[in-house]
C-alpha angles and dihedrals in degrees: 000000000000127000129245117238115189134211086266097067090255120148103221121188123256107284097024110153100191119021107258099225114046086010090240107161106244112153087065149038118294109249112164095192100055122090121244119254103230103178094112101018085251091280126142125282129184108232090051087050120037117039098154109102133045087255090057089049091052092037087055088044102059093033096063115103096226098053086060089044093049093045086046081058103046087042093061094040094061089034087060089043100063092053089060084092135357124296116240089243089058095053107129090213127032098257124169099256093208088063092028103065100037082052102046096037103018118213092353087052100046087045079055090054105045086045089062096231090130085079094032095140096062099030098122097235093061090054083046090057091043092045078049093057088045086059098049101049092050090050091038087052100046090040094059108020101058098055081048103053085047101056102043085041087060100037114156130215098222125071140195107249087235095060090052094043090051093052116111091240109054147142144167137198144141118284150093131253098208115187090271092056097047090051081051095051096036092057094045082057094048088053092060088051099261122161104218136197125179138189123176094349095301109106138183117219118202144179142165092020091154082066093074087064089056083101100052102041083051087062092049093057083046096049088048093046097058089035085068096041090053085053092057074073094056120080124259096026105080137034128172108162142155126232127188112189126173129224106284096013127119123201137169123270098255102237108026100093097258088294098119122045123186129201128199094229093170134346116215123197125182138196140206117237142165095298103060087075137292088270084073091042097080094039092051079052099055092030115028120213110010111190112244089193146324126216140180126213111210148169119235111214130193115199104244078218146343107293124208129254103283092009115114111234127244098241114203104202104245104178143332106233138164129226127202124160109302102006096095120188118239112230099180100293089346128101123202109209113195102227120169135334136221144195103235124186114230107180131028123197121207133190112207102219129187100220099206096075094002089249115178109227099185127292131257128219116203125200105212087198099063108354117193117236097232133037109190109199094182141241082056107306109116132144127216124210102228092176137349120205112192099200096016121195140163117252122164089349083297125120120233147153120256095199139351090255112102088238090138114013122202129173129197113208148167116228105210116192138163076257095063118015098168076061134231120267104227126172104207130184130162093280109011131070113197115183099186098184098053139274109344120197091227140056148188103231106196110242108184146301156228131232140195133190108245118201120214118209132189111215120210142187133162133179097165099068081086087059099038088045107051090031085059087041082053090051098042090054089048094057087053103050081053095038101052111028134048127209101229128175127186116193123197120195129172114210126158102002086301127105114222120204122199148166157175138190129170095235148359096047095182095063098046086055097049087049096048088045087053084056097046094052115111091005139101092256114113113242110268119247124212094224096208097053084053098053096044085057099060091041084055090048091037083057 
């Protein structure tokens, strides 16, 4: 693209809104009575230059202000929306989602589900949209901070009367700055902590320059935020498992690659009772038994070495240690949260009965945690295991399984005897007995069981708190770089046997002007006007 060359003889680049060397406007039409705008020092910037190639189309795209504001938006929509109802991760049991959400929020929930916002977190299009944001801020930030840098890096003292005369903050009047005057008015700038430069008696006053970057720090805490939050998809960086183990198992950390094993060596409960003091009496009362604190005692394991897929590991102690709520144990950079706790039935005993005399056949243990297929009982009499539902429940007349956790267990089985060889079809649970094809002649009568206490432990590691912290500290300085300072500028020119005053800040107007008018006082300098107070007066005198 071509070049601009201004009045002045200066070569701009294409795109260049004021010259960047007298501030003459030469990218627009010359309107004296318009005010500069001074957000990017009229420099030029790439999206409003170049639009040839598909990199300058995406380049425009996610430059544009209001593509970053519409994907802020978007952003914050889905992010609302997977907080409507827990995420899957955040499920306190592991519950089949698919039962669970239908069950606990009826239709809504079920549309959430099949949406896939409970895993909205991790769905590949949020992280899109996050990825998208990312995109934009870095574009956004490079489109508009170069140029910037540029321009305030090559500010020049001397101004075309024209760029003065079109600042908000001007004034003009007779008069003559001699060298006594300008070391005046030069110590009465440097007071106020301005930073001046003079040549040929015309001088630039500054401060708070770094305030103009507040923006774009604050893009760089956002970039490296993200950034974090896109690593919690990469593995290695983030964990956040669940882990059920019974009194006496020991099972392998979910996540850490089959290095740390942990086993349940004791579970502990605790209860308040009258003794604790008469504030707990009347609760104990109303309540009943009120839990004072549960522990687990465990055994932390390292794998000597990988095992192979089926081999036991060879596990090396590492530590005893004992977990409560909020007091987590460290296995290397995983933390083990004791979460909840359940009373899980491990074994049922049946007793197969002809109901016809009450005779006992022979009883049948069943393991929940691996039940055999078959119990054969002799001289004929055996029972199959057709299906087993470890926290069984109705829905839709049909029966299912809430969780893995043996919490209900039902069994469905066929009693074959000499009887009945073809078998009889019986639905049996701990204390219900279905028999769905009629009145069978026998019957598994439930004996008795055996229970264990089973811990439930949340795992957790995180790499990116390092990103996500020191990306929110960035912002957060950077909040404070656009909040609390200001970048002001006062230039000071002498033509024609008049001195011209003008200047320019990037917020809180009223006080430039109360501090210039400070510096004025008892000089030479004319008074500064604030030009659009002015004009808004004579509008208010023309009506």
């Amino acid at each position: 693209m071509n070049t601009v060359k201004c009045e002045c003889g200066h070569v701009n680049p294409p795109g260049t809104v004021l010259c960047e060397a007298c501030g003459r406007v030469v990218a627009e039409e010359n309107d004296d009575k318009k005010l500069l705008d001074m957000r990017y020092e009229g420099s030029a910037r790439r999206s409003t230059t170049y639009n040839q190639t598909i990199i300058d189309k995406i380049w425009n795209f996610f430059s544009s202000v209001k593509v970053g504001i519409s994907l802020i938006v978007l952003t914050l929509i889905a992010s609302i929306i997977g907080t409507i109802f827990p995420q899957e991760s955040n499920l306190n049991q592991a519950v089949d989602p698919s039962v669970y959400y239908p069950e606990e929020y009826g239709w809504f929930g079920k549309v959430y589900y099949l949406l896939g916002f409970h895993r909205l977190y991790e769905s590949w299009w949020y992280m899109l949209l996050v990825a998208s944001l990312g995109v934009s801020l870095v574009i956004c930030s490079l489109d508009r901070a170069i140029p910037l840098y540029k321009a305030l890096k090559n500010q020049r003292v001397k101004r075309h009367e024209s760029f003065l005369r079109r600042q908000r903050i001007y004034n003009r009047q007779p008069g003559v700055l001699d060298e006594k005057e300008i070391l005046v008015v030069k110590e009465k700038l440097r007071k106020k902590g301005y930073h001046v430069l003079e040549d040929e008696g015309d001088l630039l006053a500054e401060k708070g320059r770094f305030s103009r970057w507040g923006p774009y720090v604050n893009h760089i805490g956002l970039i490296i935020f993200l950034f974090g939050i896109l690593l919690r998809n990469v593995p290695g960086f983030y964990v956040n498992e669940k882990l059920w183990i019974k009194e006496g198992e020991t099972r392998v950390i979910p996540g850490t690659d089959k290095e740390y094993y942990l086993e349940n060596h004791q579970f502990l409960i605790e209860f308040y009772d009258e003794s604790d003091g008469e504030v707990f009496k009347k609760a104990l009362e109303d309540k009943g038994a009120i839990i004072k604190n549960f522990q687990a005692d465990v055994i932390l394991y390292e794998a000597s070495e990988k095992s192979l897929p089926g081999e036991t590991p060879t596990l090396e102690k590492i530590r005893e240690a004992e977990i409560r709520i909020n007091e987590p144990l460290k296995a290397g950079q995983f933390s083990l949260y004791l979460a909840t706790y359940d009373l899980n039935i491990q074994t049922l005993e049946f007793s197969l009965i002809k109901k016809e005399n009450n005779e006992n056949y022979g009883n049948i243990r069943i393991d929940l945690e691996n039940p055999e297929k078959t119990y054969n009982l002799g001289n004929g009499y055996k029972v199959d295991v057709l299906g087993y539902f470890p926290d069984f429940d109705f829905v839709d007349g049909e029966p299912v399984t809430k969780s893995p956790n043996p919490n209900n267990p039902a069994f469905a089985f066929k009693i074959i005897t000499p009887d009945e060889p073809e078998g009889e079809i019986s639905f049996v649970a701990v204390q219900q007995t279905i028999e769905p094809l009629g009145e069978n002649d026998y019957k598994l009568e439930f004996q008795t069981m055996d229970t264990a206490y089973a811990i439930g432990l949340i795992v957790k590691k995180d790499l990116t708190i390092p990103f996500i912290a020191i990306g929110g500290a960035i912002f957060l300085i950077g909040v404070a770089m656009g909040s609390f300072w200001q970048h002001r500028r006062i230039w000071i020119k002498q033509e024609d046997g008049d001195i011209l005053l003008a200047g320019h800040t990037n917020k809180n107007w009223y006080g430039f002007l109360r501090e210039i008018e400070t510096i004025t006082e008892s000089t030479v300098l004319p008074n500064p006007i604030d030009q659009t107070e002015e004009e808004e007066s004579n509008q208010t005198r023309g009506e």
